[in-house]
Structures are given as structure tokens and as C-alpha cells.
N, C-alpha and C positions, 0 to 999 in steps of 0.2 A: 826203363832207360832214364836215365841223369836227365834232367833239364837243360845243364849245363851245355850237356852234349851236345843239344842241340845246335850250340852257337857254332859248331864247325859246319855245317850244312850251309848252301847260298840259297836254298827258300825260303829261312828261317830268318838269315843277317836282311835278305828282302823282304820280309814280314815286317821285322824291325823298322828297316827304315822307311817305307809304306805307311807303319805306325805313325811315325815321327813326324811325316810330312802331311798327311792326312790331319794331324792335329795342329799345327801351323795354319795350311790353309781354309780348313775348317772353321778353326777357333777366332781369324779374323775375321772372315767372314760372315758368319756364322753371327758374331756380334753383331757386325751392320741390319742383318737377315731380324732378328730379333726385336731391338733396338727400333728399326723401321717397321714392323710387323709384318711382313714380308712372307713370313711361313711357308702360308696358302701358295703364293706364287713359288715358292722355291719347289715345292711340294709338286705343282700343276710339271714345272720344269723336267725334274726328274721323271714325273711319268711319261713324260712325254720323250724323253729320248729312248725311251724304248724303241719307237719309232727308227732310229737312228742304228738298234742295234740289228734289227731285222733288215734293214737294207742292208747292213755290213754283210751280215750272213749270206744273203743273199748275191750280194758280190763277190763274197770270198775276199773280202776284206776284215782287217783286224775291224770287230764289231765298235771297239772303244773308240775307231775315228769316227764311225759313220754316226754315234751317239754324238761325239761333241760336235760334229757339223748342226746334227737336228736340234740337239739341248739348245746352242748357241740360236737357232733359226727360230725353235721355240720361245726364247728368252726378250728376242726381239720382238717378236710377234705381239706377245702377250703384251708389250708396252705400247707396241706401237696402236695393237685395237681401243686397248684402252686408252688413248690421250687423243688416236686422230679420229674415234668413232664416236658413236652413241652407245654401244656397248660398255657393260661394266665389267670393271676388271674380275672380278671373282668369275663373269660370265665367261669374260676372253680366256682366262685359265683353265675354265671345265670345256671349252672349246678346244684349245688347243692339246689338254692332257687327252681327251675322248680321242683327237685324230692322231693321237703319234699312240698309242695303246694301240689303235687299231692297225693302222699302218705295220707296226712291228708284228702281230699276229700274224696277218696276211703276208706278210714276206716271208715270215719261216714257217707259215703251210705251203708255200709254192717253192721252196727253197727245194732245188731234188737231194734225192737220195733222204737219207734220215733225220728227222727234227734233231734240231741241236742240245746241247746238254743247258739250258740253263739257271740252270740252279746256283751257280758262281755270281751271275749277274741279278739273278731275285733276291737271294739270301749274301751273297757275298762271300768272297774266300779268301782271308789275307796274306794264306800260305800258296797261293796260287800266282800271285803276284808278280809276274817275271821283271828283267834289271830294267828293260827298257819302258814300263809301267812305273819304276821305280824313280827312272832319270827326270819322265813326263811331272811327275806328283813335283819332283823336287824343283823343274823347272816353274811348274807352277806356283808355287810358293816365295819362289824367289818374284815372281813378277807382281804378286799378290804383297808383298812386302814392299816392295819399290813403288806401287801405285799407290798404295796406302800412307807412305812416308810424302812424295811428293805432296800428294791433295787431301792431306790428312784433315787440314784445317775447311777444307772445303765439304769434303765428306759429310764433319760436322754442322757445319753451317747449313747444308741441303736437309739432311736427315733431322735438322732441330725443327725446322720450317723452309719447307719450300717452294711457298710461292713469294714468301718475302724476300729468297734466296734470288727470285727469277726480279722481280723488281728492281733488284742491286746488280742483273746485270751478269751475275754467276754461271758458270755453265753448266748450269744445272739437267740440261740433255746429253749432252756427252759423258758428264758424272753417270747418270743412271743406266745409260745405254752400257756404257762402262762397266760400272758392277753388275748388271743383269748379265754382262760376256764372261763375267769374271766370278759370278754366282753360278750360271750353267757348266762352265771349265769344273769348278771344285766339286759340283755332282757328280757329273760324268767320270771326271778320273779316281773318283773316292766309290764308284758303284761295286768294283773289287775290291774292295776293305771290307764293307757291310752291305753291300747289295741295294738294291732299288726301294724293296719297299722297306727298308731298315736305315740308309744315308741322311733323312732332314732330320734322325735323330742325334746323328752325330754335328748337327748346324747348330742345334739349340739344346739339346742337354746341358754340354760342359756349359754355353753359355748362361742357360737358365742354374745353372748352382753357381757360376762364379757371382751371378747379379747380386746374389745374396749376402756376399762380404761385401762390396761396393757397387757404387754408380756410376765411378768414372769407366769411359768410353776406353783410353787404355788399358787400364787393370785390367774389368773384362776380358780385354782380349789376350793380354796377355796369361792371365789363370786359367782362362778357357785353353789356351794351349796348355797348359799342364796339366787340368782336370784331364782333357781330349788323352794324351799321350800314358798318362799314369792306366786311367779305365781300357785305355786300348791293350796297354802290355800285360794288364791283369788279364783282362779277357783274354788274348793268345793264348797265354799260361795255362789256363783255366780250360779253354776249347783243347789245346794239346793233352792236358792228363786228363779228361775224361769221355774228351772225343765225342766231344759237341760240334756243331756249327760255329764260328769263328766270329762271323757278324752277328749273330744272335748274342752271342758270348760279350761280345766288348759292347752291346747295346744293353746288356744286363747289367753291367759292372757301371754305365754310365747313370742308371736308376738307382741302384742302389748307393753310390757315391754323393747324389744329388739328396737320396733319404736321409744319410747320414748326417750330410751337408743342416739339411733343414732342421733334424733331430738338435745338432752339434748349437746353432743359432737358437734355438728355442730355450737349452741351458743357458747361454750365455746374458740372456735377454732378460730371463729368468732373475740371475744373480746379479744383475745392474738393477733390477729394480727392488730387489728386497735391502742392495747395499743403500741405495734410495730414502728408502724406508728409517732406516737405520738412523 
């Protein structure tokens, strides 16, 4: 069948724009995520609302709210041990990813009748994707843009240095609490694109090949949404004609764009310095 064909289908025009908005909110945040070195904790985040989808299950609630209540609880957590304890955050995060893993486990062995399918929410499915997943992403991104716009100059200031940031007075708690709600939001609702253990690549791939043309904090973000959206539609493409997994697929396309990326830079790099020479 045409390719084309596809686009008359509504899980495919939701694939699309799943796509779209996944790489929007990703690719800003995703820069901050980077940027601040953040990974680990984004990382600890996401395993942890597993936690959140097993209660869903367990309630017979859409799994995706019961994730962003726990991601979001996770998100807190993990700051708050770190700054009002003696614990270290690397700690707080293997603390907090070990009890929402387990948590989720333990609610879908006790969940009656038949364990659930989840291989959507491991690996990810972005044809699976229904309108009202699609409304959520896009709502997200829109708030993700508005935050970012408002406190953009702030964002910076915190993320350059932050305790110099707190000396001047900055609200440099509400910031962080801020984007750790707003770092757990973009896991959770991106867990159906590419799945759990497949999502912090979609945080820092495009961003990690955008660093490579520049250093400014917008570009970044802005080419990471075009890397993000480009690799995602290839992968679709790619998972449809050969009937692969879908997250796996746009996690491939996002390696091998970043290979390219580096290859492409290393000519370039190349011919400026023999012109040098010259």
C-alpha cells in the first residue's frame, strides 16, 4: 500500500501530530535537560512513573494520568531530598526511580483478571496514540512555550549559575520546582511516542546533534525541534514499511542523524583548516 494512503487514516494524521508536538516539547526542554546536566534525574523521573502507571491499571484509570500525578510527585521528591536533606541527588534519584519500578510491578500483579499489555508504554507506539493524547501533547507544549518565553532570561541566569542567581534574590525555587513539573509532564505524555526505556533519548539526542552547529541556548532549541520532528517522521515511515517497533525506529533515525551530524562537522572542520593552511 502507498504511503501516501496512509494520510487518510486518523491514527496516522495522530501519529503525525504526536510527532510534532513531542518534538516541540521535547526539543525545549530537552535543551534545558542537557544544558543543566540533568539526564540522570530526568532519567531516575521517567522510571519512576511507572509507578504511576500501575496504579492507573490498577484503578481502571487511563494509566497516562496516574503516570503524570507519580512522574510529577517523583519530580518533586527528588529535589526536594536533595536540597532539604543530607542525601545526594544521584542518591535521591536511584531512591526514588527503585520505588515507583516497584510500586508499578506490584499493582499490575495484583491488578485482577489478566496482566496488562505493556509493551506501548516500554517500547512505545506512536500509532497507538488516540486524539485526546494528542490534544494533552499539544496542550503541553503550548504551556512549555509560554513558560519558556515569560522566564526565558531567568531560565538562563539560573542554569548559567545558581547560587549567584539565589544571591540576586532570583526565584530560583519556583524556576526549578517549575521545570522539574514541566520535565516530568513532557516524559510522561511522550511515554507513547517511544516508550519508557526509549523517551530521555528523545530529551538529548536532537539536542546533543543540534550543540554541534551552535552554543546559543535558542538555536539549540529551536533545531532540536527540527532534528526531533524530521527523525520522528523518518522513523514512522520506516516502522510502517517494514513493520518494526515505532519507538525503536525514530530512536534509530535519531543516532544515525546525530552520526551524520558529526561525520558532516568533521568535513567541514577539515576544509577550514587546510583553507588556513593555504
Amino acid at each position: 500500500m502507498n504511503i501516501l494512503m496512509q494520510f487518510q487514516y486518523d491514527f496516522f494524521i495522530n501519529a503525525i501530530f504526536a510527532a510534532l508536538f513531542a518534538s516541540v516539547s521535547c526539543g525545549i526542554v530537552g535543551t534545558y535537560i542537557v544544558s543543566k546536566r540533568k539526564v540522570f534525574i530526568s532519567d531516575g523521573i521517567t522510571h519512576a512513573s511507572f509507578g504511576g502507571i500501575g496504579i492507573g491499571y490498577y484503578l481502571g484509570i487511563n494509566p497516562i494520568i496516574g503516570a503524570v500525578i507519580f512522574g510529577i510527585l517523583s519530580a518533586l521528591g527528588i529535589e526536594y531530598i536533595s536540597k532539604k536533606t543530607e542525601v545526594r541527588e544521584d542518591s535521591a534519584v536511584g531512591i526514588i526511580w527503585s520505588f515507583g519500578m516497584a510500586v508499578g510491578i506490584i499493582f499490575i500483579f495484583i491488578t485482577p483478571g489478566y496482566a496488562p499489555n505493556l509493551m506501548s508504554f516500554l517500547f512505545g507506539n506512536i500509532l497507538t496514540v488516540n486524539h485526546f493524547e494528542v490534544m494533552l501533547m499539544m496542550a503541553l507544549s503550548l504551556i512549555i512555550i509560554l513558560f519558556f518565553t515569560i522566564f526565558f532570561k531567568l531560565i538562563l541566569f539560573i542554569s548559567f549559575d545558581e547560587e549567584y542567581a539565589s544571591t540576586h534574590r532570583a526565584p530560583v525555587k519556583f524556576i526549578n520546582y517549575a521545570l522539574l513539573s514541566l520535565i516530568a509532564l513532557c516524559i510522561v505524555l511522550n511515554i507513547r511516542v517511544v516508550g519508557i526505556i526509549l523517551v530521555i533519548s528523545f530529551l538529548t539526542i536532537p539536542q546533543t546533534t543540534a550543540n554541534l552547529f551552535s552554543k546559543k541556548f535558542k538555536n539549540i532549541m529551536l533545531y532540536s525541534i527540527i532534528i526531533a520532528f524530521v527523525g520522528s517522521f523518518i522513523g514512522l515511515i520506516f516502522s510502517y514499511i517494514y513493520n518494526i517497533p515505532s519507538g525503536a525506529a525514530i530512536i534509530f533515525c535519531f543516532v544515525i542523524m546525530f552520526m551524520l551530524a558529526k561525520i558532516f562537522k568533521k568535513i567541514i572542520f577539515r576544509n577550514k583548516i587546510k583553507k588556513a593552511i593555504r
